[in-house]
N, C-alpha and C positions, 0 to 999 in steps of 0.2 A: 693612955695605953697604946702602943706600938701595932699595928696593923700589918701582920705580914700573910705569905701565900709560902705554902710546904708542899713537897714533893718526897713519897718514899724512893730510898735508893734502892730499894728490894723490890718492890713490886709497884712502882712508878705510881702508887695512889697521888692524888692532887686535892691538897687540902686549901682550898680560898679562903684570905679575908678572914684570919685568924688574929683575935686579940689576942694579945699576951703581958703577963706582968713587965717586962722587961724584955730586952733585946738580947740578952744569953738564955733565957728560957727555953731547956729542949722539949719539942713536943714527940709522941711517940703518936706512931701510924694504928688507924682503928682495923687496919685489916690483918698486919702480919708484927704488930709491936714494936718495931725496928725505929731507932729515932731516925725523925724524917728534916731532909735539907730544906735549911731557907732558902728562898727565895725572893728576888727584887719582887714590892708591891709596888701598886701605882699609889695605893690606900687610895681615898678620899677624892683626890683628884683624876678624872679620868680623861682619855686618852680625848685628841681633837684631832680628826678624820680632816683631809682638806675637800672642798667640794667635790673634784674629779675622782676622791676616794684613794684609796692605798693599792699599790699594784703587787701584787706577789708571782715570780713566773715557777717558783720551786713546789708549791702547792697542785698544780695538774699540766699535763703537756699544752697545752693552752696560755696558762696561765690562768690570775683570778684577779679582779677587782672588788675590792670590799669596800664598804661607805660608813658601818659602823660596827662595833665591837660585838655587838648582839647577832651581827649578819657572819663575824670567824666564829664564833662560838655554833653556829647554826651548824655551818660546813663543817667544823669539826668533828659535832658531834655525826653528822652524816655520812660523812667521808672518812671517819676512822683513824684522823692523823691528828699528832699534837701541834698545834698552834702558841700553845702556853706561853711559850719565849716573847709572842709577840701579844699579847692582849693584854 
């Protein structure tokens, strides 16, 4: 079964890591029912950080370096901003 990540176009919910029978299968959003966009998964295989880490400058006027995927998902959730595109 097929492994994808959904996004509603209505009220931007972010559904991860959803099995599905098939790859045309729509799913509908659990907060406002609206079918919600595929989205690229990594599925299975996950992302490889290089030692010095990932540099991001569009994330804070500083900028950020991140080292693994657990460390954007942190900031994200702290800082209020979507990261999604890239995790």
């Amino acid at each position: 079964m097929p492994i994808y990540d959904f996004r509603c176009p209505n009220c931007s919910y972010l559904l991860k890591d959803r099995f599905t029978k098939s790859w045309d299968e729509e799913v509908n959003c659990s907060r406002c029912r609206a079918i919600m966009k595929k989205l690229i998964s990594e599925g299975v295989v996950g992302k490889v950080f290089p030692a010095e880490g990932v540099y991001l400058e569009h994330v804070s006027p500083k900028g950020k370096t991140f080292h693994s995927t657990k460390e954007m998902r942190d900031y994200e959730k702290k800082h209020n901003v979507d990261l999604g595109y890239l995790l």
